[in-house]
Short mmCIF file of the C-alpha atoms (twelve columns), coordinates in Angstrom:
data_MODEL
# 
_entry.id   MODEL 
# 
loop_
_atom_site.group_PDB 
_atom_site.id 
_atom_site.type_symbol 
_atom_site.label_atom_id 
_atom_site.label_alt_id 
_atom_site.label_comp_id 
_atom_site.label_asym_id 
_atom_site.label_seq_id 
_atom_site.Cartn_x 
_atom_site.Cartn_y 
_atom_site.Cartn_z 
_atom_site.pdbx_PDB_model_num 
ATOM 1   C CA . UNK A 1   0.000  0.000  0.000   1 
ATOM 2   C CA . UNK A 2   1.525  3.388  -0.852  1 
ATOM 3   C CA . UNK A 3   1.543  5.813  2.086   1 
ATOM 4   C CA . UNK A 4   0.249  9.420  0.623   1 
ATOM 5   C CA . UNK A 5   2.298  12.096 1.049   1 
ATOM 6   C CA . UNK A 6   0.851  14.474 3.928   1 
ATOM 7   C CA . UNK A 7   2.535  18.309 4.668   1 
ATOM 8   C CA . UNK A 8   5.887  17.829 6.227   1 
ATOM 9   C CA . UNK A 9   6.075  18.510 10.535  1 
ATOM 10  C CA . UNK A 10  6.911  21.906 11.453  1 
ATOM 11  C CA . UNK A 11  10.257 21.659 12.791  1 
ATOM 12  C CA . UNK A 12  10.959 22.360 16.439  1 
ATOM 13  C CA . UNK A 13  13.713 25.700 15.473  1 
ATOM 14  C CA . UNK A 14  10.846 26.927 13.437  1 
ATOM 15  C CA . UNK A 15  8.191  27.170 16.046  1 
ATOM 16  C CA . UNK A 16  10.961 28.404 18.679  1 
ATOM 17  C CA . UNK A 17  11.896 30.666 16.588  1 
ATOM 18  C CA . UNK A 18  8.583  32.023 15.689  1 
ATOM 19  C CA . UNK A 19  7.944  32.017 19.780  1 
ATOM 20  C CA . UNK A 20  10.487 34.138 20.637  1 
ATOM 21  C CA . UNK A 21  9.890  36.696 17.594  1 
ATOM 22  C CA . UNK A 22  6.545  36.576 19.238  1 
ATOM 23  C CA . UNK A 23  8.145  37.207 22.252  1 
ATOM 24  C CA . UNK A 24  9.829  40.574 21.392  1 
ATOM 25  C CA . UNK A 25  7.119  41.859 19.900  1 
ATOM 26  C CA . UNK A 26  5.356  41.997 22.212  1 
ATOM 27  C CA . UNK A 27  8.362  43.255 24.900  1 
ATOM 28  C CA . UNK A 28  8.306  45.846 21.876  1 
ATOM 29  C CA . UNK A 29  4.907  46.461 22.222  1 
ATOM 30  C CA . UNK A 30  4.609  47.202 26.073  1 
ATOM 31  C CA . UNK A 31  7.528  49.547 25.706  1 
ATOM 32  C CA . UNK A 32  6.219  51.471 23.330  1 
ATOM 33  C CA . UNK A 33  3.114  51.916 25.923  1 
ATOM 34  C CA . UNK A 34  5.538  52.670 28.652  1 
ATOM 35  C CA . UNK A 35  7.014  55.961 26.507  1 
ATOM 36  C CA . UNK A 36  3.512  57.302 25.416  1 
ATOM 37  C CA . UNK A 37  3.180  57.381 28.471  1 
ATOM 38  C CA . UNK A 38  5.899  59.143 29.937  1 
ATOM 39  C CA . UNK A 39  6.757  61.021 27.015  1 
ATOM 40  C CA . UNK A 40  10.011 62.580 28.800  1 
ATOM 41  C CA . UNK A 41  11.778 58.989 29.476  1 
ATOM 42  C CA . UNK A 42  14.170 57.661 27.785  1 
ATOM 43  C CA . UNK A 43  14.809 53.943 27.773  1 
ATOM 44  C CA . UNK A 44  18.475 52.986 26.395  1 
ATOM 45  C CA . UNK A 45  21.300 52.324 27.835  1 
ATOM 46  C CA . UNK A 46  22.630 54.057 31.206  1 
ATOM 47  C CA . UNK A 47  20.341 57.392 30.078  1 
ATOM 48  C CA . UNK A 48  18.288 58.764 33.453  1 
ATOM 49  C CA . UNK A 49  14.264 58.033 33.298  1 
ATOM 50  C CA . UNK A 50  11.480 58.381 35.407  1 
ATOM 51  C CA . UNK A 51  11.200 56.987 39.089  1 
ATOM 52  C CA . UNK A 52  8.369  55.146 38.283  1 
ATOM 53  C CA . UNK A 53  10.213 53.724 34.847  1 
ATOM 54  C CA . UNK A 54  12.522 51.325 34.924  1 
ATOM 55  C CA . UNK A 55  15.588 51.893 32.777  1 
ATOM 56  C CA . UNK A 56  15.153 49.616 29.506  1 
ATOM 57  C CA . UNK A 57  18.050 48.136 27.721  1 
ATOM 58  C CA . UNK A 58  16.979 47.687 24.156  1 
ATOM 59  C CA . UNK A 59  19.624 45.370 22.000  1 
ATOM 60  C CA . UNK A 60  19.265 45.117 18.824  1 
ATOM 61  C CA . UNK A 61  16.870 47.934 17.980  1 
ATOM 62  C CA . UNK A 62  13.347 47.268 17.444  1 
ATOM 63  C CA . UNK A 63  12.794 46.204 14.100  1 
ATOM 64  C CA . UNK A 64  9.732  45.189 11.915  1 
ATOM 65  C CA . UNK A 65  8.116  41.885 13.340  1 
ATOM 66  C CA . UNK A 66  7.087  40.721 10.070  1 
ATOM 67  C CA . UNK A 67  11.169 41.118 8.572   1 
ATOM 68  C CA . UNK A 68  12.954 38.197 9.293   1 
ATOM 69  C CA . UNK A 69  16.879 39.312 9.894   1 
ATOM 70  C CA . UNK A 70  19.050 36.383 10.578  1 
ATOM 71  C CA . UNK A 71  22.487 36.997 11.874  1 
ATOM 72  C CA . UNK A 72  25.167 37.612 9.046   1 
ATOM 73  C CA . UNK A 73  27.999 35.691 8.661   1 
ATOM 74  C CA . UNK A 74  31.085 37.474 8.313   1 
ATOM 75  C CA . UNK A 75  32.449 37.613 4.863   1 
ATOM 76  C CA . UNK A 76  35.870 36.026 4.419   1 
ATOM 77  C CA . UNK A 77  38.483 38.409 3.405   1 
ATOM 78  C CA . UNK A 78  39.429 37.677 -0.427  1 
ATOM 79  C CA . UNK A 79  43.247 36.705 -1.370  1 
ATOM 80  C CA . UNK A 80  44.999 39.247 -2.645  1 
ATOM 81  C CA . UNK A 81  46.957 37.574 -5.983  1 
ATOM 82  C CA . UNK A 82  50.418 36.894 -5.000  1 
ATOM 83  C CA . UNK A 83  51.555 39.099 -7.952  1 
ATOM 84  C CA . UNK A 84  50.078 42.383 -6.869  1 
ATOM 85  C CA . UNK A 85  52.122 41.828 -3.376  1 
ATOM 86  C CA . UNK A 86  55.628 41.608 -5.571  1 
ATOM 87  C CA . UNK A 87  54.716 44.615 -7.555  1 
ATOM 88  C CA . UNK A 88  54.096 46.863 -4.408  1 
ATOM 89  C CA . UNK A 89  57.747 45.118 -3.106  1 
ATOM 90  C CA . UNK A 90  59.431 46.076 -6.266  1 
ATOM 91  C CA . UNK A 91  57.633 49.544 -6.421  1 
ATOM 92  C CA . UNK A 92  59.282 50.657 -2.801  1 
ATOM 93  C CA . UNK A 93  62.601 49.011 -3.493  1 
ATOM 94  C CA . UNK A 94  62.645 51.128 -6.925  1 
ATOM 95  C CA . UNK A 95  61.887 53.986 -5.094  1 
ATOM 96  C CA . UNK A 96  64.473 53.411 -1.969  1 
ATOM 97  C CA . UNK A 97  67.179 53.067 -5.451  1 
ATOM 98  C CA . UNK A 98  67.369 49.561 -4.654  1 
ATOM 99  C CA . UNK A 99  66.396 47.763 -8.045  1 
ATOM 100 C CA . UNK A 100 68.410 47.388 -10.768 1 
ATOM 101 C CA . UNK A 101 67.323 45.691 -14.792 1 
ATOM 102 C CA . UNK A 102 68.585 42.446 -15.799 1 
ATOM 103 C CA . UNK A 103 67.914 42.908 -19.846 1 
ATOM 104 C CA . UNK A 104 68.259 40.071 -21.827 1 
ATOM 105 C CA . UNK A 105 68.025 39.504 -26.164 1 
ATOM 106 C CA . UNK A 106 64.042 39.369 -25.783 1 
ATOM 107 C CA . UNK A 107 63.791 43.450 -25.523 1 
ATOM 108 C CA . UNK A 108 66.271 43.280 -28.602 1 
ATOM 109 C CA . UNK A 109 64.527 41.267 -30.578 1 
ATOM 110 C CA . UNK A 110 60.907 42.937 -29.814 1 
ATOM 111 C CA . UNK A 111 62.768 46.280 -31.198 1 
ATOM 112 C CA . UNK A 112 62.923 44.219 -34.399 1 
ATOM 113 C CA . UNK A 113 66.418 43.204 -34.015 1 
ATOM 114 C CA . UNK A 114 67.578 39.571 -34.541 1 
ATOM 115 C CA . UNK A 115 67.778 36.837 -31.673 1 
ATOM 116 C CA . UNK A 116 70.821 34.627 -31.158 1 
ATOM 117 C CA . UNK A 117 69.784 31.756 -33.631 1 
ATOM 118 C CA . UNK A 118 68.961 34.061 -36.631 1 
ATOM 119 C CA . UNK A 119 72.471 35.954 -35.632 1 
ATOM 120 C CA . UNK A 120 74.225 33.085 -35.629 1 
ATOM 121 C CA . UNK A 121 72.931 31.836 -39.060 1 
ATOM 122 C CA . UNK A 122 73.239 35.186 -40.447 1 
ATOM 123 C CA . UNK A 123 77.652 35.139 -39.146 1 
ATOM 124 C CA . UNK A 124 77.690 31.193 -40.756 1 
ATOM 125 C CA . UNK A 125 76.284 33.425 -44.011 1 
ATOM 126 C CA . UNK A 126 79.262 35.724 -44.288 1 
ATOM 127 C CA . UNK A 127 81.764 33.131 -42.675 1 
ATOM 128 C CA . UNK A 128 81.238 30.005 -45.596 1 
ATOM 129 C CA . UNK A 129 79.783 32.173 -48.484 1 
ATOM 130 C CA . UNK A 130 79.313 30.342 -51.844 1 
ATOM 131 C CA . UNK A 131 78.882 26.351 -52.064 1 
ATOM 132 C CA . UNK A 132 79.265 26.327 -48.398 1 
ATOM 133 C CA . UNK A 133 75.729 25.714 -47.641 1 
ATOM 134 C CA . UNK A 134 76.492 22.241 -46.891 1 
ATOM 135 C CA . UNK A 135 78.684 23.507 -43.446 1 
ATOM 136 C CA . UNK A 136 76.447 26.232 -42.671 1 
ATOM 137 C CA . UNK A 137 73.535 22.849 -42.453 1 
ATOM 138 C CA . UNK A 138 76.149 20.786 -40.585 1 
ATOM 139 C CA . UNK A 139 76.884 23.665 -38.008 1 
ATOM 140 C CA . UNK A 140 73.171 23.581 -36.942 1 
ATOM 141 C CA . UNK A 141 74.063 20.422 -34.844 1 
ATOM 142 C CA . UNK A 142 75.896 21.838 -32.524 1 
ATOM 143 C CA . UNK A 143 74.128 24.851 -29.934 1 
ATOM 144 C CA . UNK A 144 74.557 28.506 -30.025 1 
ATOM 145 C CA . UNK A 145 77.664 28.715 -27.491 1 
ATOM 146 C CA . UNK A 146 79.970 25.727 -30.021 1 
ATOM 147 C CA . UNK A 147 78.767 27.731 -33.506 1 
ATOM 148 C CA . UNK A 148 80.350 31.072 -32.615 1 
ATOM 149 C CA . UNK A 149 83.436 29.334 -31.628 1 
ATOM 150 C CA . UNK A 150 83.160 27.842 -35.346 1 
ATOM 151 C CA . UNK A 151 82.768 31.082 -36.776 1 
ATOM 152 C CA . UNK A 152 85.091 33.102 -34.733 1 
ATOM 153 C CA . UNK A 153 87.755 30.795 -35.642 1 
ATOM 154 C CA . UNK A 154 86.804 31.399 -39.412 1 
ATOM 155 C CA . UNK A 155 86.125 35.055 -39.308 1 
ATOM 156 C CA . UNK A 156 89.002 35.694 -37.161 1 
ATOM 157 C CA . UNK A 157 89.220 39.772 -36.900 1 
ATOM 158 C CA . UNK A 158 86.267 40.199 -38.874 1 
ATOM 159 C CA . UNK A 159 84.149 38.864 -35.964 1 
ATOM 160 C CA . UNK A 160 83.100 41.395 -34.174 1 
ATOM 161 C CA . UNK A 161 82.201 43.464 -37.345 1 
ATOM 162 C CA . UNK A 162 80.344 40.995 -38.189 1 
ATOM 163 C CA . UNK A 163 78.264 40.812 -35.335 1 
ATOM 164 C CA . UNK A 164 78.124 44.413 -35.496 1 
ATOM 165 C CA . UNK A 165 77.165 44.390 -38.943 1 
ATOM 166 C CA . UNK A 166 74.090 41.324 -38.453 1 
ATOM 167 C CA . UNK A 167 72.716 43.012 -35.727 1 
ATOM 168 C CA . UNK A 168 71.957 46.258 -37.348 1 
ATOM 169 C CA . UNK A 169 71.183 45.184 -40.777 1 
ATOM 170 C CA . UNK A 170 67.125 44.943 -39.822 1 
ATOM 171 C CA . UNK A 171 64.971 47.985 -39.481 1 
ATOM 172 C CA . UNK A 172 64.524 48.342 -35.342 1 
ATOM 173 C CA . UNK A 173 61.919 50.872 -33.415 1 
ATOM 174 C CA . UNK A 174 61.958 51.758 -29.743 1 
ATOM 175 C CA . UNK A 175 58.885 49.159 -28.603 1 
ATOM 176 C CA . UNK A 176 56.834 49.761 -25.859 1 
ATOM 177 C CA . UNK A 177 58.375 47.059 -23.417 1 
ATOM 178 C CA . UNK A 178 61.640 49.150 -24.047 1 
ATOM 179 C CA . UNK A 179 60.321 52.399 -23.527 1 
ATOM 180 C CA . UNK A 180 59.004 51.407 -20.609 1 
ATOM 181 C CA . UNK A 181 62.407 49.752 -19.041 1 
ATOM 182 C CA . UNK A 182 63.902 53.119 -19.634 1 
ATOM 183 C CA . UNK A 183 61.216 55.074 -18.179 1 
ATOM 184 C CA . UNK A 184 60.728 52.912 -15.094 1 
ATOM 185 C CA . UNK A 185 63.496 54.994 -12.862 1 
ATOM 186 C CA . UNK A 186 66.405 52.104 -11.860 1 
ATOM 187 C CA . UNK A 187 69.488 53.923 -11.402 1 
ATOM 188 C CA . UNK A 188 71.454 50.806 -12.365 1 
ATOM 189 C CA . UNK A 189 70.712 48.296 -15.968 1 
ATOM 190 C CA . UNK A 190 72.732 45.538 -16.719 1 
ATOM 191 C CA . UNK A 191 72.081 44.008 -20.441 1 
ATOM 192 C CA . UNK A 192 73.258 41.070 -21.816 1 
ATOM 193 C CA . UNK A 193 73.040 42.514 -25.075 1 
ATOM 194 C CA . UNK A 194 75.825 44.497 -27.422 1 
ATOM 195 C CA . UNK A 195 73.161 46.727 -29.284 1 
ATOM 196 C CA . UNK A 196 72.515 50.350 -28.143 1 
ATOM 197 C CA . UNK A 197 68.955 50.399 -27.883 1 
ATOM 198 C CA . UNK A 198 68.609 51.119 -24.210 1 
ATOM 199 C CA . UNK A 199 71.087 54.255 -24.532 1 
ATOM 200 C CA . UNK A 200 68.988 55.241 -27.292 1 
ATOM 201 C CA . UNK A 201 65.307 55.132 -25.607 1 
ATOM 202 C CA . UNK A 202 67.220 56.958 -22.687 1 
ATOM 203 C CA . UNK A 203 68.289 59.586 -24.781 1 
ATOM 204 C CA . UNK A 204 64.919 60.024 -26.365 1 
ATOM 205 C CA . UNK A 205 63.441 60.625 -22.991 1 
ATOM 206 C CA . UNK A 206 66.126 62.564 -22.130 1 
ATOM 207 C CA . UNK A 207 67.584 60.743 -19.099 1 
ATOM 208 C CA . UNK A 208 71.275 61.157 -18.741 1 
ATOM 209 C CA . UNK A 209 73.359 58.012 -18.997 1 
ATOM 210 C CA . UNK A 210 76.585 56.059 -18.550 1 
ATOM 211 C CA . UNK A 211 77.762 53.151 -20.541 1 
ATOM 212 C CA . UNK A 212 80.517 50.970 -19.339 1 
ATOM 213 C CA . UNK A 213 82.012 47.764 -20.824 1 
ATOM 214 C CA . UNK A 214 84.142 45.622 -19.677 1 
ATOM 215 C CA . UNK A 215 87.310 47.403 -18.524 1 
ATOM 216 C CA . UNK A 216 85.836 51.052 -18.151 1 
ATOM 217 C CA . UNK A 217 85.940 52.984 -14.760 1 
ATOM 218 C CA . UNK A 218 82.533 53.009 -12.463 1 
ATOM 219 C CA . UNK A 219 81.708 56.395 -11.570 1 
ATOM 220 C CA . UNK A 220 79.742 55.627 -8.450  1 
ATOM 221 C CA . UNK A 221 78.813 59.593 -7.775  1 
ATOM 222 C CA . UNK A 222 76.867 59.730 -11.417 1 
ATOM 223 C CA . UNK A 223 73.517 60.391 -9.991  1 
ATOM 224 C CA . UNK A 224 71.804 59.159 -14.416 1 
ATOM 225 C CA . UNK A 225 71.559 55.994 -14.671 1 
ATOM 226 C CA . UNK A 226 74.034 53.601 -15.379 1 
ATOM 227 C CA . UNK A 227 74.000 51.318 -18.306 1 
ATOM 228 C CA . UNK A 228 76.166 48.005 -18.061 1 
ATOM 229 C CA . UNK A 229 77.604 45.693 -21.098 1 
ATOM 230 C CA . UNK A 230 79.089 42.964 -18.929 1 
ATOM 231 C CA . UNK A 231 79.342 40.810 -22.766 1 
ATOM 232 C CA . UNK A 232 80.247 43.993 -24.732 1 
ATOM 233 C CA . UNK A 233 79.225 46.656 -26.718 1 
ATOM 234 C CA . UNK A 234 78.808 47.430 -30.444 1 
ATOM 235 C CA . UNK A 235 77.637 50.602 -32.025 1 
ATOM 236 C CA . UNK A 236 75.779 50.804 -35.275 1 
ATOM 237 C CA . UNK A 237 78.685 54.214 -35.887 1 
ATOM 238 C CA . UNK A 238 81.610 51.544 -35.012 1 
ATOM 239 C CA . UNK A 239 84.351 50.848 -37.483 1 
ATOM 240 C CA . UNK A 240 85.824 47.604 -38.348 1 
ATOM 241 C CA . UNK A 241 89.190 48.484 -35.928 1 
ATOM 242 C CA . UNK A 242 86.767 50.132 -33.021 1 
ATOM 243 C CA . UNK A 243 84.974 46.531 -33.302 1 
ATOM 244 C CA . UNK A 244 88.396 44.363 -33.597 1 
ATOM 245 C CA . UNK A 245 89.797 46.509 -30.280 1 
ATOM 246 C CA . UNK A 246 85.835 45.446 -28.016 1 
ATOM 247 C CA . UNK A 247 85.747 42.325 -26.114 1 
ATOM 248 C CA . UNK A 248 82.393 40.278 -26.637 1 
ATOM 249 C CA . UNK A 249 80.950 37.061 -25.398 1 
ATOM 250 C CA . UNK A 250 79.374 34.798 -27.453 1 
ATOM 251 C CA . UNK A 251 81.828 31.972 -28.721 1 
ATOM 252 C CA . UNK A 252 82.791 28.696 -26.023 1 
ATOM 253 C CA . UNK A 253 86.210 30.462 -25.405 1 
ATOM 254 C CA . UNK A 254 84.482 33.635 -24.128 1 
ATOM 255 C CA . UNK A 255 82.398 31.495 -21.416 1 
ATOM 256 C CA . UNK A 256 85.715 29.822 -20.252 1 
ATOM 257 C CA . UNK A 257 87.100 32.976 -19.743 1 
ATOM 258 C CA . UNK A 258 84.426 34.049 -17.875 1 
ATOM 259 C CA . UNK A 259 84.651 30.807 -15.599 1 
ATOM 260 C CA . UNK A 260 88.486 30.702 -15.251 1 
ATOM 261 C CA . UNK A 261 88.765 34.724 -14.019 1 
ATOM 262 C CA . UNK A 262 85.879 34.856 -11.237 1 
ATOM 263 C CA . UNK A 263 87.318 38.535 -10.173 1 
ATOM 264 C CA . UNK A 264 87.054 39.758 -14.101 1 
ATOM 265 C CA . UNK A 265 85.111 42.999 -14.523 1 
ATOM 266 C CA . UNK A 266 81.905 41.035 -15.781 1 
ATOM 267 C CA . UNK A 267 81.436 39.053 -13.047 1 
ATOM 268 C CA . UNK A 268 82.576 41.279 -10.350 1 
ATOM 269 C CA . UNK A 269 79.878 43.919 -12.087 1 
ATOM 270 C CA . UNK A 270 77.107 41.251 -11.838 1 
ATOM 271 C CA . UNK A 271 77.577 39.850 -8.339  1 
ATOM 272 C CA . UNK A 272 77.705 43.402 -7.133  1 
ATOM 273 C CA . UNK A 273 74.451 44.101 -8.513  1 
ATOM 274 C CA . UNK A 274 72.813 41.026 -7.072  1 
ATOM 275 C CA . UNK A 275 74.052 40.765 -3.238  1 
ATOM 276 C CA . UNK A 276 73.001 44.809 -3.375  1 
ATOM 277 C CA . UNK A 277 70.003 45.324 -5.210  1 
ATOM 278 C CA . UNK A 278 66.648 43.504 -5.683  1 
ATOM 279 C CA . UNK A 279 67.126 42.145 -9.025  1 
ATOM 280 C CA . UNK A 280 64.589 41.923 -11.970 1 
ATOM 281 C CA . UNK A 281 65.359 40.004 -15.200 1 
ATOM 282 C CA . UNK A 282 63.230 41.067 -18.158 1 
ATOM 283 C CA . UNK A 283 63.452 39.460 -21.507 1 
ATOM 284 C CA . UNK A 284 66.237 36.813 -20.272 1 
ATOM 285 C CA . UNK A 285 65.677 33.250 -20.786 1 
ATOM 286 C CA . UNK A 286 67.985 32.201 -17.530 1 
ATOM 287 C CA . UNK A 287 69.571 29.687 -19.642 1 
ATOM 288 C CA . UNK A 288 73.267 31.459 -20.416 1 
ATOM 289 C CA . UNK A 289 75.145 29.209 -18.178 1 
ATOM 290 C CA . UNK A 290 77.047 32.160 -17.135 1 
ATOM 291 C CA . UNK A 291 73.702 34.178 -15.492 1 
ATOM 292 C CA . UNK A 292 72.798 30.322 -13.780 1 
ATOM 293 C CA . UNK A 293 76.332 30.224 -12.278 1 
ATOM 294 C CA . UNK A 294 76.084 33.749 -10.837 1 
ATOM 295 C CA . UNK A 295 73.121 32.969 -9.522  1 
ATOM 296 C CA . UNK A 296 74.135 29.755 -7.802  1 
ATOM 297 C CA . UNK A 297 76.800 31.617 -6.239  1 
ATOM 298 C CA . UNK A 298 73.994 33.947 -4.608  1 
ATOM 299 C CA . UNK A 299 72.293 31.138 -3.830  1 
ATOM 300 C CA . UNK A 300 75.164 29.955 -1.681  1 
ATOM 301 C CA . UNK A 301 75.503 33.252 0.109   1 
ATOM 302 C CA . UNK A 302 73.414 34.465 3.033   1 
ATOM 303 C CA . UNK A 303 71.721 37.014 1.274   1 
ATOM 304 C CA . UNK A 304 67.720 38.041 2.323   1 
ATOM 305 C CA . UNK A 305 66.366 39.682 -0.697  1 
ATOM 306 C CA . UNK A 306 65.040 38.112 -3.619  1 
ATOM 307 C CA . UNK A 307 65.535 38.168 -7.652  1 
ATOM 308 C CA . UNK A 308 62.572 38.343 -9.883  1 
ATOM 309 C CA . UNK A 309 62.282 37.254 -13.756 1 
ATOM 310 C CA . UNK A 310 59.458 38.205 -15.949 1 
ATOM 311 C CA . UNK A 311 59.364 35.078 -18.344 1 
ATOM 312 C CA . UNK A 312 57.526 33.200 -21.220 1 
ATOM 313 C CA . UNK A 313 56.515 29.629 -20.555 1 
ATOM 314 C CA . UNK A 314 54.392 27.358 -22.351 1 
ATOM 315 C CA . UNK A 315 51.026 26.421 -20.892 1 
ATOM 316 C CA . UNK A 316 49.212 22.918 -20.549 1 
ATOM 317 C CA . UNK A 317 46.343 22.719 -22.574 1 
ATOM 318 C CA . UNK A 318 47.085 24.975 -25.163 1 
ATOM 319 C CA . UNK A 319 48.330 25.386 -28.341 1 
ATOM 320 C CA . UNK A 320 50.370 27.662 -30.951 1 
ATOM 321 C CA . UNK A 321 50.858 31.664 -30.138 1 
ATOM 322 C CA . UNK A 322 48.478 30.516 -26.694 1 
ATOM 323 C CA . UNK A 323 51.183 29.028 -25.317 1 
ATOM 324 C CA . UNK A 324 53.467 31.610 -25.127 1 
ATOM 325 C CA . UNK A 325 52.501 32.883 -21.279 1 
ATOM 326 C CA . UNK A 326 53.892 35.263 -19.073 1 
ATOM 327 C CA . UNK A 327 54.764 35.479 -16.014 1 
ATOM 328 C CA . UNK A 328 56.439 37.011 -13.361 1 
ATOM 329 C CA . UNK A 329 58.794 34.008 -10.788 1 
ATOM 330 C CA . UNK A 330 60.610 35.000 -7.280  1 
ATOM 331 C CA . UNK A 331 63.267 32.936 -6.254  1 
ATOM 332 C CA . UNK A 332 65.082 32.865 -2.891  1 
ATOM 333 C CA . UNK A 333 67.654 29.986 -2.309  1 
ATOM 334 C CA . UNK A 334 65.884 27.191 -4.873  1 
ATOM 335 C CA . UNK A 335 62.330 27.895 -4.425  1 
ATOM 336 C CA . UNK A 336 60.671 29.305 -7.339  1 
ATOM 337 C CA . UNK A 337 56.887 30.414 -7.423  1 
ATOM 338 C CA . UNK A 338 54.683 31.700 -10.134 1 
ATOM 339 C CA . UNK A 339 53.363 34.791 -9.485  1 
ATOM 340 C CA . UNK A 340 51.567 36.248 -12.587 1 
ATOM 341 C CA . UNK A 341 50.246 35.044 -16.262 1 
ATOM 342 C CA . UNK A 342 49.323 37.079 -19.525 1 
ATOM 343 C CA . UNK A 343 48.871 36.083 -22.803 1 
ATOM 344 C CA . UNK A 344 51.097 39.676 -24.656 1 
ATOM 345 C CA . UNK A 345 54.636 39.617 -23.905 1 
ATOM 346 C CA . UNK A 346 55.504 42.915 -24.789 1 
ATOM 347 C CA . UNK A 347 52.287 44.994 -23.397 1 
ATOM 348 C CA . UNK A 348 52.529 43.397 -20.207 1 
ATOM 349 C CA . UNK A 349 55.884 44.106 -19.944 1 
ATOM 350 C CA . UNK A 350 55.382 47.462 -20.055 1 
ATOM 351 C CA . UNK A 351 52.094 47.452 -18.002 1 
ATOM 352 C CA . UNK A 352 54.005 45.333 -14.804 1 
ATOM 353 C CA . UNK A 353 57.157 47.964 -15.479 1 
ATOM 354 C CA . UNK A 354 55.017 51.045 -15.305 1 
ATOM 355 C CA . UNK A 355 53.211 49.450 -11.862 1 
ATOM 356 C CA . UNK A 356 56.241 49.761 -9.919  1 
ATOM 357 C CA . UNK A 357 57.606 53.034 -11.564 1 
ATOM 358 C CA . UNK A 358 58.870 55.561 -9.551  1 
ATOM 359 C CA . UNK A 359 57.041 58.584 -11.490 1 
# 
């Protein structure tokens, strides 16, 4: 036999709570009869009244019997991202003169200027030039770092003109990303590139500036900012013997030097920059084994501050120009955390710069 289904049972917190509503409406009620009453007493909290009126404690305030006001739960305080904390960190330490640039060949080669493997092929171009296409393929075997040492063993003086030469022959523009590097107020930028584009977006804006290679004096009482070339520097107005006479590092040899003379002006330049400053790396890859080394060394040292990078890193899930994400990573001894994602490399590098500018 099926039972039919009747109206449910009141529950018993329904009906107490509908008692005690009852309840202070009616406590409500004969106060409000008390005051017309005695017009000239006042029944809240430690306020005189009448001899014959009690004092009345009222809590909460009388509100409409047929509104229903349960108690509110409080709200729980929303995370701030993780990013928006770093930016406000970078923003004071930028303002205390305490940040300095990492720059690496991705600002270069948003300017419209070539990266390292299009350089590189490019130098095997003018190093094996007629029915040497068959080396220039074979050279593609070995990784950036081996195929300079190739061709700066074949081009021998000419080297450095060469570089010169393949790194300006592409139309460039300031971008965006740049101009806002420049504009962002550190004191002290350290590129790993040997174009001038930085010292020309400064001079645009009309920032004064220093440039120093490797072997040049630091002027620590220029109040501009300071421009560093720890691997070099080549000018677009630099003749072939200007370029012969300035020290670069691309090839294998040039790393080994770098390793073998720990107090050279490079690294010393570097270090100093990273046990004193808060560092941010924009537009470096972190995988020049010289930059991982330096790091490791910090690493090793009982330093408090962290590093930042603003890199691209390819996403699960997605595919061609999608995966190509930004984002902004803190590291202190070997922890690394991701702190921010955007889909436009450049723009966002301009919008995170321009969050913690000093202007």
């Amino acid at each position: 036999m099926l039972a039919l289904a009747g109206p449910k049972p009141r529950s018993k917190t329904v009906k107490a709570g509908r008692k005690a509503s009852n309840c202070s409406a009616n406590v409500r009620d004969g106060i409000a009869r008390i005051v017309q009453a005695n017009p000239t007493a006042v029944g809240w909290h430690g306020t005189p009244a009448l001899p014959n009126v009690p004092e009345i404690a009222i809590w909460p305030p009388a509100v409409p019997v047929d509104r229903y006001t349960p108690l509110m739960k409080p709200q729980r305080r929303r995370k701030e991202p993780s990013w928006r904390t770093e930016v406000r960190h970078l923003k004071r330490v930028n303002q205390q003169a305490r940040l300095a640039l990492f720059i690496g060949a991705g600002i270069s080669h948003g300017c419209g200027l070539p990266g390292w493997d299009p350089l590189v092929q490019t130098l095997a171009v003018a190093a094996y030039q007629g029915g040497k296409a068959s080396v220039r393929d074979a050279m593609t075997n070995f990784n950036t770092v081996v195929q300079g040492r190739i061709l700066k063993t074949r081009l021998k003086d000419r080297f450095n003109k060469a570089v010169a030469d393949a790194i300006y022959a592409s139309p460039y523009e300031i971008s965006p990303a740049l101009n806002a590097i420049v504009s962002a107020g550190a004191r002290q930028i350290c590129t790993y590139n040997f174009d001038d584009l930085i010292e020309e977006a400064l001079g645009i804006q009309g920032i004064p500036f220093q440039s120093l290679m490797p072997g040049n004096a630091l002027n620590a009482d220029f109040t501009g900012t300071t421009v560093f070339h720890p691997h070099g520097f080549l000018t677009a107005s630099m003749s072939a013997d200007e370029c012969a006479n300035t020290q670069i590092v691309l090839s294998e040899e040039d790393y080994h030097g770098l390793y073998a003379n720990p107090y050279s002006w490079a690294n010393l330049i570097q270090l100093s920059l990273l046990l004193s400053h808060t560092c941010l790396f924009v537009g470096a890859s972190l995988t020049d084994p010289s930059i991982r080394r330096l790091l490791d060394t910090c690493v090793a040292l009982p330093i408090g501050h962290l590093h930042y990078a603003i890199l691209l890193t390819p996403v699960a899930g997605l595919d061609g120009d999608a995966r190509r994400q930004l984002r902004i990573s803190s590291w202190r001894a070997t922890r690394n955390s991701v702190l921010s994602g955007c889909n436009r490399f450049g723009s966002t590098i301009s919008m995170r710069l321009k969050r913690f500018s000093d202007a």
